[in-house]
C-alpha positions as CSV (number, residue, x, y, z in Angstrom):
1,X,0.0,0.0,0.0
2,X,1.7,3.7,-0.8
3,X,2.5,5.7,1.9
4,X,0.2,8.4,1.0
5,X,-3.1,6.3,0.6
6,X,-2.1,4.9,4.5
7,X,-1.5,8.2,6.0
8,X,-5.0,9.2,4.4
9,X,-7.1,6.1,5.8
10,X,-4.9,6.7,9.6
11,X,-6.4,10.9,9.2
12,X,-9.7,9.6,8.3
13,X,-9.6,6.9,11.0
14,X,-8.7,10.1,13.7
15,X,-10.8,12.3,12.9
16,X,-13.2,9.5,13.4
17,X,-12.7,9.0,16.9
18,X,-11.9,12.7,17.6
19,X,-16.1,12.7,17.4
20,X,-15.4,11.2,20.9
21,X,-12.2,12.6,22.1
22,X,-12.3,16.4,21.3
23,X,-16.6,16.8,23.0
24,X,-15.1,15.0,26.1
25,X,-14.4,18.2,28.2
26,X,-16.9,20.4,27.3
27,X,-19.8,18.3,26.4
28,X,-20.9,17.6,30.5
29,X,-21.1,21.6,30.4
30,X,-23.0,21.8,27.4
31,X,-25.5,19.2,28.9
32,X,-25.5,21.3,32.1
33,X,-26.3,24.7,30.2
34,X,-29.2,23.3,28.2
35,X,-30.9,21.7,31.2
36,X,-29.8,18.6,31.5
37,X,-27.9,16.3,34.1
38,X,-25.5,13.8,35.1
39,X,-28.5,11.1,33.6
40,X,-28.0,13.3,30.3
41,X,-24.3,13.3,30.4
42,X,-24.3,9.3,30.8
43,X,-27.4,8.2,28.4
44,X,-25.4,10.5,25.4
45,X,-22.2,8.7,25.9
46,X,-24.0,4.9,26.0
47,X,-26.2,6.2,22.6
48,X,-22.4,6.9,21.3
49,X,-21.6,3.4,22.1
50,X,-24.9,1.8,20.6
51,X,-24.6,3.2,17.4
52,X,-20.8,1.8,17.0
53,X,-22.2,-0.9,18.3
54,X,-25.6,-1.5,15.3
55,X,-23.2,-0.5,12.3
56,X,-19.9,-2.2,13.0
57,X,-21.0,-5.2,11.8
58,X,-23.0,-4.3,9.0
59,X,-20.5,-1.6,7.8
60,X,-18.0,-4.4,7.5
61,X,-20.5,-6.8,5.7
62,X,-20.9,-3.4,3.4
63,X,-17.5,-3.4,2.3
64,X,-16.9,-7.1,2.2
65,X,-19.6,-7.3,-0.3
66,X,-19.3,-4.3,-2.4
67,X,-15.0,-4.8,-1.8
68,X,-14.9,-1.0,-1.4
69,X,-14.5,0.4,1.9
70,X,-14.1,3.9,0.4
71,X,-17.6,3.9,0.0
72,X,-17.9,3.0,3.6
73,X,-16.1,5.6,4.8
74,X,-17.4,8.7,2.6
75,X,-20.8,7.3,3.5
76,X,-20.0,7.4,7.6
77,X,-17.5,11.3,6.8
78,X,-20.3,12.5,5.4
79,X,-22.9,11.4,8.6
80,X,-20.4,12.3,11.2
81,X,-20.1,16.2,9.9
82,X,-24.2,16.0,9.9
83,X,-24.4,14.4,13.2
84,X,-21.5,16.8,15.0
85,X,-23.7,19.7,13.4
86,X,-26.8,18.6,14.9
87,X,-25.2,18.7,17.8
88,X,-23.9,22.2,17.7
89,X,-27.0,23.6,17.2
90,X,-29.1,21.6,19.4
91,X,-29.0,24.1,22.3
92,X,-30.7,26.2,19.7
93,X,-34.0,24.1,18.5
94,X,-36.9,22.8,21.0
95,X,-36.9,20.1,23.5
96,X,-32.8,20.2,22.7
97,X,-31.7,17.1,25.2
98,X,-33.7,15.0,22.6
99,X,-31.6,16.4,19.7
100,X,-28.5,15.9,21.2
101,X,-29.8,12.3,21.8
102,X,-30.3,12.1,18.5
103,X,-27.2,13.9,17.9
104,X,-24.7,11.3,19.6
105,X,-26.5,8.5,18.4
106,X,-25.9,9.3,14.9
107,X,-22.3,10.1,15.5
108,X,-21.7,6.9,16.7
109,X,-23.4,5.3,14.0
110,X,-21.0,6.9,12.1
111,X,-17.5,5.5,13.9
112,X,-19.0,2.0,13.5
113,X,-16.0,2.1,10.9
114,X,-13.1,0.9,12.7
115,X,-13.1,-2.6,11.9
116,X,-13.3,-1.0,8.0
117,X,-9.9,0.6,8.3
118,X,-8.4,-2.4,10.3
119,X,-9.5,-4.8,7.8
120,X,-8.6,-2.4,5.1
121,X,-5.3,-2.1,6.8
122,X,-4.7,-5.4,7.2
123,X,-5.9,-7.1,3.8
124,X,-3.9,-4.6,2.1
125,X,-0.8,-5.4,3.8
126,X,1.4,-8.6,3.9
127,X,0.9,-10.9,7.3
128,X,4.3,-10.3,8.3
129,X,3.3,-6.3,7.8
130,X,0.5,-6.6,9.8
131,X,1.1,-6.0,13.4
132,X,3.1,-3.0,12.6
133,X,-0.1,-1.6,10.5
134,X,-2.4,-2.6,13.4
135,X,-0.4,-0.6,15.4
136,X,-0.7,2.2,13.5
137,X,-4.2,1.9,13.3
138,X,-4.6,1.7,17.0
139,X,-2.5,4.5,17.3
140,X,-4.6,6.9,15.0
141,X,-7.4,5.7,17.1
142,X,-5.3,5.9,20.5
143,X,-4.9,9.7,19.3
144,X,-8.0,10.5,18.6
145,X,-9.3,9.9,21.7
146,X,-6.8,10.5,23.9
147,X,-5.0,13.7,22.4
148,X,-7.7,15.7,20.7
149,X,-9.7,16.4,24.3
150,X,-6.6,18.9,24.7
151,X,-8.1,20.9,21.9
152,X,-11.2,21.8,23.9
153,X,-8.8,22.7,26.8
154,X,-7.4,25.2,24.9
155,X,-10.4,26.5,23.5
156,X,-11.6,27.3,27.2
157,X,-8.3,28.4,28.5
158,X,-8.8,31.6,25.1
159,X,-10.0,34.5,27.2
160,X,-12.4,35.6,24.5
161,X,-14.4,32.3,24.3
162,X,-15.2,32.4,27.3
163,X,-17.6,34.2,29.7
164,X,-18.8,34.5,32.9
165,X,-22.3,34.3,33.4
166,X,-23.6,36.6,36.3
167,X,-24.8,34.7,39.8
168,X,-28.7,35.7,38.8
169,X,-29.1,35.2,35.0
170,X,-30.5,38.1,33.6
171,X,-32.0,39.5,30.3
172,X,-30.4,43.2,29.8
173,X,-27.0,43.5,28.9
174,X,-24.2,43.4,31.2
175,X,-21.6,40.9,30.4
176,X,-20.4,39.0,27.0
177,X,-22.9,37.8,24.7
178,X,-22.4,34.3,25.4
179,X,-22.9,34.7,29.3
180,X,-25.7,36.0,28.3
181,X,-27.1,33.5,26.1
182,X,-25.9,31.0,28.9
183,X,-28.2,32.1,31.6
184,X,-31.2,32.5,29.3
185,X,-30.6,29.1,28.0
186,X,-30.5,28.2,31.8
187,X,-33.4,29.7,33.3
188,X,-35.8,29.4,30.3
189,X,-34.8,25.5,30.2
190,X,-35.3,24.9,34.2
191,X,-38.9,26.9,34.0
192,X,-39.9,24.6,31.2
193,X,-39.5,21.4,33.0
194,X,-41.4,22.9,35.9
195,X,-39.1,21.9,38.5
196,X,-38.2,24.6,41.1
197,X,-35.1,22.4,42.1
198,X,-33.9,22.7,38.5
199,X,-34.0,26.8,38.7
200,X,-30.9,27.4,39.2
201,X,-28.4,29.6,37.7
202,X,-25.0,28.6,36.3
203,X,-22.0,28.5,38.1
204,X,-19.9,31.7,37.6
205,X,-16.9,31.1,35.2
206,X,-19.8,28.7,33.0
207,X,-18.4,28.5,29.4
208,X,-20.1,30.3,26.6
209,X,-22.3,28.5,23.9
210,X,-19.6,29.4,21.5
211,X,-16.4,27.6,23.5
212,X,-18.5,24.7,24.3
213,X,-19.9,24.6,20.7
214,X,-16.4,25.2,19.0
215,X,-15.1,21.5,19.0
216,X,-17.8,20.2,17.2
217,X,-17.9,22.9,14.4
218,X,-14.0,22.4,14.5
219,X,-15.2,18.2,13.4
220,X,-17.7,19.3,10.9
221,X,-15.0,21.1,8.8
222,X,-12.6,18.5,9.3
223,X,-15.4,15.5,8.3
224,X,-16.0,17.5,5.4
225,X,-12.2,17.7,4.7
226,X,-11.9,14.2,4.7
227,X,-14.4,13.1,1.7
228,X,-12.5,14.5,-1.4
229,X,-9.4,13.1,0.2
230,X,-11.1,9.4,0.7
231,X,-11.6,10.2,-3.0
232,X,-8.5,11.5,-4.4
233,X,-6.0,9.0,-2.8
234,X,-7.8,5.7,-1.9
235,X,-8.6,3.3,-3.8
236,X,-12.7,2.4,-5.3
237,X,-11.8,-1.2,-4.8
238,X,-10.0,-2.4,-2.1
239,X,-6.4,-4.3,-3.1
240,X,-5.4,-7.5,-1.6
241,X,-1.7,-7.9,-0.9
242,X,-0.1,-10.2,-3.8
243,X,2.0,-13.5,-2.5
244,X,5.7,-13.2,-2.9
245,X,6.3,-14.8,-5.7
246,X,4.2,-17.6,-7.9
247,X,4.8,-20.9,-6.8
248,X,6.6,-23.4,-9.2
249,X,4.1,-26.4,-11.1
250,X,3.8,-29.0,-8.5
251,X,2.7,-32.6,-9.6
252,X,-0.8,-33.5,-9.2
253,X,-1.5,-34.8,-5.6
254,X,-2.1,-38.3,-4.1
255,X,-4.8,-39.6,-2.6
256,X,-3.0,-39.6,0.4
257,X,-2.4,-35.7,0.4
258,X,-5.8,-34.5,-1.1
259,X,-7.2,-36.4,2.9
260,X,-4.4,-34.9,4.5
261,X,-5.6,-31.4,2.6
262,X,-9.1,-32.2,3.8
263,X,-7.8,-32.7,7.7
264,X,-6.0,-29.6,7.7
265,X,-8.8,-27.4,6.1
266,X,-11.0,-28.7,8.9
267,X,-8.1,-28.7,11.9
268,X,-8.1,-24.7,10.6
269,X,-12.0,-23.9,10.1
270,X,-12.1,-25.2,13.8
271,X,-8.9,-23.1,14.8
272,X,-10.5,-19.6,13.2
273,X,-13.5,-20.3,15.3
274,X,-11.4,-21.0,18.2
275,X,-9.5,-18.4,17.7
276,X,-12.8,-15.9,17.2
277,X,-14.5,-16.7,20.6
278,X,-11.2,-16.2,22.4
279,X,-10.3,-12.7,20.5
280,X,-14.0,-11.4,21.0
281,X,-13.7,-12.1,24.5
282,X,-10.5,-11.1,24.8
283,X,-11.9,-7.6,23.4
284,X,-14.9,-7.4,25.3
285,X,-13.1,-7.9,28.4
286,X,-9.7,-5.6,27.5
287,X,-12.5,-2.7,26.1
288,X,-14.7,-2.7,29.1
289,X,-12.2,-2.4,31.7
290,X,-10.1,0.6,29.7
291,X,-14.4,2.0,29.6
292,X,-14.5,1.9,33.6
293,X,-10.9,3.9,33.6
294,X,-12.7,6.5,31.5
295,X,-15.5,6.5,33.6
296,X,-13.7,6.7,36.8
297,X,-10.2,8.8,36.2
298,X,-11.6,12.2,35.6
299,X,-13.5,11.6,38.8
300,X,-10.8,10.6,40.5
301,X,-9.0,12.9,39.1
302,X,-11.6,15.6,40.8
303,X,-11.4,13.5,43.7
304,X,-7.2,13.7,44.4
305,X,-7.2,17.5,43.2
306,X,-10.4,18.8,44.7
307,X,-8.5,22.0,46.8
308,X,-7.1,22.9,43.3
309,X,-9.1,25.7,41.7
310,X,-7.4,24.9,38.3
311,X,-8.0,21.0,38.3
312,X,-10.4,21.4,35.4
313,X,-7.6,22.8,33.0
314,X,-4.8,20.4,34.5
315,X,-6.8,17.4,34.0
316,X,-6.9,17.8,30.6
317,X,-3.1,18.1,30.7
318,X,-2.6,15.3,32.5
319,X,-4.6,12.8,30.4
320,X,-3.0,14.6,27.2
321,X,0.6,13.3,28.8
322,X,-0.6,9.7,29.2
323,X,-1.6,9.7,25.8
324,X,1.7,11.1,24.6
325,X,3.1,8.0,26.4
326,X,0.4,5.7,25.0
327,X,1.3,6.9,21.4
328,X,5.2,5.4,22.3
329,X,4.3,3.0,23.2
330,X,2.3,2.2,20.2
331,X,5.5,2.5,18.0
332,X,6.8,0.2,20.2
333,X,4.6,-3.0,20.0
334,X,5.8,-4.1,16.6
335,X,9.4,-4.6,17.4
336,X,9.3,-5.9,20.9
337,X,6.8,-9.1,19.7
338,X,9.6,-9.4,17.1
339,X,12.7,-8.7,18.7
340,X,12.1,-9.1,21.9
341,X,9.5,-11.7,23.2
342,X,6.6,-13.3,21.3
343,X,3.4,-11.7,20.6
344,X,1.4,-14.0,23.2
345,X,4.0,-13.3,25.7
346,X,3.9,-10.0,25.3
347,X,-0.2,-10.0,25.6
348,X,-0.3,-11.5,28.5
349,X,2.0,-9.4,30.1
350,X,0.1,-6.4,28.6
351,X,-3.1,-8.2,30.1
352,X,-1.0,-8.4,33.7
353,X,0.2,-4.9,33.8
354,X,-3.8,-3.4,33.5
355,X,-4.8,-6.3,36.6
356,X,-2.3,-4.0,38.6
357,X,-3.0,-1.2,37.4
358,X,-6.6,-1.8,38.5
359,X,-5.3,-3.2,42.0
360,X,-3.4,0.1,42.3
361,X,-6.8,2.4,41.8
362,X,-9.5,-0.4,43.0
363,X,-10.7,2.0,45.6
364,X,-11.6,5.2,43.5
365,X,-11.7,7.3,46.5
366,X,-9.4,7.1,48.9
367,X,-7.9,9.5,51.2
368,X,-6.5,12.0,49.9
369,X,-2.5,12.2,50.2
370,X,0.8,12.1,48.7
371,X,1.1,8.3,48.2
372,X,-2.7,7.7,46.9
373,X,-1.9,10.0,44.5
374,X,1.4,8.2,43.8
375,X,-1.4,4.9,43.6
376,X,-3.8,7.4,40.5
377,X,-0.8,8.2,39.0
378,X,0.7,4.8,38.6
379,X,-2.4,2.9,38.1
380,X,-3.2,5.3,35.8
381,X,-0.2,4.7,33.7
382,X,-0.4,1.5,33.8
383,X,-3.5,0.9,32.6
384,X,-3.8,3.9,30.1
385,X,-0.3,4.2,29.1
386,X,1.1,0.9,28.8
387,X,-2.4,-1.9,28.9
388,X,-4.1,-0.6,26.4
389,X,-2.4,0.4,23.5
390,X,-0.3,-3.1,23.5
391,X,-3.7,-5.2,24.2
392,X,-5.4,-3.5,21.1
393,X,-2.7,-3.8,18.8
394,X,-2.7,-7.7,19.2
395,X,-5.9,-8.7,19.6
396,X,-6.6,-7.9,16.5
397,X,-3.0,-7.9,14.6
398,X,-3.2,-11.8,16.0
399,X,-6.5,-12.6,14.7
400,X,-6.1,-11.3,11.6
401,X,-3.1,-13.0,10.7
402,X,-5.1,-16.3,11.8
403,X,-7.0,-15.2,9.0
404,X,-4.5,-15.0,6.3
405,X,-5.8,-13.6,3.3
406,X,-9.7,-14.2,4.0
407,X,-12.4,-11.3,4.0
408,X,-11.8,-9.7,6.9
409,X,-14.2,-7.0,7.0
410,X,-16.9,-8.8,8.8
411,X,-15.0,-10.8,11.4
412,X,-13.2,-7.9,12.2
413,X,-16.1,-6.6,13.2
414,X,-17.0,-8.3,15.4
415,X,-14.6,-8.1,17.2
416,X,-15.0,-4.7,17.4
417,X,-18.7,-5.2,18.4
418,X,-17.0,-7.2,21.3
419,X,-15.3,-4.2,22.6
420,X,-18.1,-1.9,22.0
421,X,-20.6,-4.0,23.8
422,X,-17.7,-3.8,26.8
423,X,-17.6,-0.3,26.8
424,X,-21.2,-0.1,27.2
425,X,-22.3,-2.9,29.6
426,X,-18.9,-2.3,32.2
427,X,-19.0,1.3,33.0
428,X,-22.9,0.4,33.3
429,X,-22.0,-1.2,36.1
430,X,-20.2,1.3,37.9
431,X,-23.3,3.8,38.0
432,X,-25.2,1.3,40.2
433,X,-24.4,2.1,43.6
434,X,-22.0,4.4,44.8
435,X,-19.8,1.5,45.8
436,X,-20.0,0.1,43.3
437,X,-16.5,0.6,41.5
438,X,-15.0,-1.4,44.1
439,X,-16.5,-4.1,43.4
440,X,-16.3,-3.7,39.1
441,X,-12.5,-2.9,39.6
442,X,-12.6,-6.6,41.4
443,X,-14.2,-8.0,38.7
444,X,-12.3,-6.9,36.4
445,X,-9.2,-8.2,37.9
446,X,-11.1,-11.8,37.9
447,X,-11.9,-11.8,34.2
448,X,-8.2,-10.0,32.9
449,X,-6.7,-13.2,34.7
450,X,-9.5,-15.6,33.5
451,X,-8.5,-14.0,29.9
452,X,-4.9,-15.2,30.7
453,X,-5.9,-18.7,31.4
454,X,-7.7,-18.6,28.4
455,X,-4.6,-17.8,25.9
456,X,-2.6,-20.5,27.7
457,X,-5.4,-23.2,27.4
458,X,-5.8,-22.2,23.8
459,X,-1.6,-22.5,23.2
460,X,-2.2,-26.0,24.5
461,X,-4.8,-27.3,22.6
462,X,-2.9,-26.1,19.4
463,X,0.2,-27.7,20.6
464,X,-2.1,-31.3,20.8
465,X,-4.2,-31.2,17.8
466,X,-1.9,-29.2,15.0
467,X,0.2,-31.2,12.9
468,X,4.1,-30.2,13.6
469,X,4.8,-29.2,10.0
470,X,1.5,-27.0,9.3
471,X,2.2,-23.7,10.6
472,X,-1.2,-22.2,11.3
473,X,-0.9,-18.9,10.7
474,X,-1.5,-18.7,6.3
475,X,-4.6,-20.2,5.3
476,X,-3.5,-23.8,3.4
477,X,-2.9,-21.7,-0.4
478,X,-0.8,-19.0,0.2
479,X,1.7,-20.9,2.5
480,X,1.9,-23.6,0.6
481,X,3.0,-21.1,-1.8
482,X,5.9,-19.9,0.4
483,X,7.0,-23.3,1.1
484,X,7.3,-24.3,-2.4
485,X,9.2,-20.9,-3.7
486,X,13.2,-20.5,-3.6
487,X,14.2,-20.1,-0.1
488,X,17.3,-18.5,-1.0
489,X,15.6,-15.2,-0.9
490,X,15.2,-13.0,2.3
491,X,11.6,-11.7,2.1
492,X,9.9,-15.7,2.7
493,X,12.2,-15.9,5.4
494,X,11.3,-13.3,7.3
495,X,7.5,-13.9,6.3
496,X,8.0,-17.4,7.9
497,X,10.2,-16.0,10.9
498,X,7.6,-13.0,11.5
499,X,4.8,-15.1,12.0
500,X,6.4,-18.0,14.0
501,X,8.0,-15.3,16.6
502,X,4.6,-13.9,16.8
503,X,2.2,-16.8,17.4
504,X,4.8,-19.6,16.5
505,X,4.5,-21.0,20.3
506,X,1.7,-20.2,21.2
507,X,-0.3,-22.3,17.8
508,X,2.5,-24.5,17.0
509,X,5.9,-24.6,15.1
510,X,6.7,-25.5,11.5
């Protein structure tokens, strides 16, 4: 794949989860101004996660099917830049909590495309390519989320975007526009639920309509930006990365060989089905526990830094630096699991290093001093920094290269579905009791180490059932192909020597 078309799909795939990322900060504020609550604030981000949720699938069975995932993509560019405008303007129209319902429900139906650029990715590029493009995919992703919420930061920390809105809203002049605005919005949204409770004015230093409204218009333009580029530099059909070379004529097989065909084309349909309940729950659990950290850090946060009259400027900061470390660590992932250990190895030790990261922060509000705040900070790292960008790279780097040169499109998703439905169901679970993130973070714990035991279990049933010289990896065709070329050459030996260092041990040996 040229470098250009790749660095296209990776801007398309960030902007796409920037629709998350950059509204993080100011979007409880926004629900706040227009009337609503911390009920709002949580229904909008699980609507988000349901409409990934509904269209992964059926966004990768669109581009399977038509084999273009450009269409795809302008289809969903094209929805996110309506949905984000919907949004913006919601404040604006009657009964606006529905609209932004409607708003973020949309927008998510219009990330459901991650498994398209994976798969995309990944068909496009050679197995022994794979994890390294995975990674990058994660990485645009990893970015999106984590490093655009510092653009909203600095919109609010811009003196003239903001304003204060006086203690008693009121309808004359005085102030900036926006305060203004602000406390009509307030008041006239309060009196129309008829709840006296619900009268009351905006906290002084309340952003204005225009910095909380900013991001979003900032993602329309950008959306918009990204349609003629799907068009100018990728592809209508999607390509499929060629084999090395063409395999010399072999003679025609034996009966003995066409059963021993037979027994390895079912040993692998039964290993990609393995291999697809393991890597879905692998995501589902991985996903839902980096969703609690979501839900719970910028409380905790609060929580650690509550004396701190700037904590609402820092915190942004702070999770803008763990992404900075979770994007180097994304570069990383590709030549450890090559160089270093073996990509199973290395899961499971990325799988280990969330488990105590979650031990570090199970209690999400302790008392307050110097070494619980060493515990945030650590856990925090951990977790954020470290867990999550190796798990996502190889949970799906590893499962597609199971797949060899299949359609990848639908599988892919859902695995994706996996983590989306773990992103809604787990943070759920936290908003039961007040208590109960304690006992979630335990749970957690339990099913990251139950996820261990399940790679090693699967390691050992490939070790008893595959056939020494099948390596698993490459569908039956294309490494037959390899085996028969020249193997004077480089390029099929580190084909071979990429795949068995990643998942060599852990499904077998040649």
């Amino acid at each position: 794949m040229p470098a250009r078309d790749a660095a296209v799909v990776l801007f398309a795939q960030l902007v796409t989860e920037a629709s998350r990322g950059i509204v993080l900060p100011t979007m409880y504020p926004y629900v706040q101004v227009i009337g609503g609550n911390a009920t709002t604030y949580g229904t909008m981000i699980s609507l988000f996660s349901v409409g990934r949720l509904v269209l992964s699938v059926p966004f990768g069975e669109w581009a399977d099917r038509r084999m273009s995932s450009r269409e795809v993509l302008v289809f969903a560019a094209v929805l996110g830049a309506a949905s984000n405008l919907l949004y913006s303007f919601a404040w604006a129209m009657p009964h606006p909590i529905v609209w932004l319902y409607i708003s973020r429900l949309c927008c998510g139906f219009s990330t459901g495309t991650i498994a398209v650029f994976r798969a995309y990715l990944a068909s496009s590029s050679a197995p022994s390519d794979r994890t390294r493009v995975i990674a990058w995919s994660g990485m645009a992703q990893y970015a999106g989320f984590s490093l655009t919420p510092i653009i909203s930061t600095l919109i609010i920390l811009i003196r003239d975007a903001l304003a204060s809105s006086p203690s008693i809203p009121s309808d004359d002049g005085g102030g900036m526009p926006g305060s203004n605005t602000t406390g009509r919005l307030w008041s006239s949204l309060a009196i129309q639920e008829n709840d006296p409770e619900e009268d009351i004015p905006p906290p002084v230093g309340t952003p204005s309509i225009t910095a909380l409204i900013l991001p979003t218009i900032f993602l329309v333009a950008v959306n918009l930006l990204v349609v003629p580029l799907l068009f100018a530099f990728m592809p209508k059909k999607d390509p499929i990365a060629d084999p090395a070379r063409t395999p010399s004529p072999l003679p025609p097989p034996s009966p003995a060989m066409q059963n021993a065909a037979r027994a390895d084309a079912a040993s692998e349909a039964k290993l990609i089905k393995l291999g697809f309940v393991l890597f879905f729950c692998l995501n589902l659990v991985l996903r839902g526990v980096l969703g609690v950290t979501e839900t719970v850090a910028p409380e905790m946060y609060e929580h650690h830094k509550s004396d701190d009259d700037a904590a609402l400027e820092q915190s942004g900061q702070f999770f803008f630096y763990l992404g900075l470390a979770g994007m180097v660590v994304f570069l990383l992932v590709d030549p450890i699991q090559k160089r270093v250990m073996a990509g199973h190895n290395l899961l499971i030790l990325a799988i280990l290093t969330v488990v105590a990261g979650t031990v570090l922060n199970i209690n999400p509000t302790p008392a307050r001093n110097p070494f619980t705040w060493a515990c945030f900070v650590g856990g925090m790292t951990l977790i954020w920094s470290i867990g999550s960008p190796i798990c996502q790279t190889l949970t799906v780097s590893m499962f597609s290269k199971m797949l060899g040169s299949r359609p990848q499109g639908s599988l892919i998703g859902w695995i994706t579905t996996a983590g989306s439905i773990g992103r809604i169901v787990f943070p759920a679970l936290v908003s039961i009791s007040n208590r109960a993130a304690v006992w979630v973070n335990c749970m957690d714990i339990g099913l990251c180490l139950a996820c261990v035991v399940g790679i090693l279990a699967f390691g050992r049933w490939i070790k008893k059932t595959r056939a020494k010289d099948f390596h698993p990896l490459l569908p039956p065709p294309e490494m037959d192909a390899e085996q028969d070329c020249d193997e004077e050459t480089d390029d099929d030996d580190d084909l071979l020597g990429d795949t068995d260092n990643e998942l060599g041990p852990l499904l077998g040996s040649r």
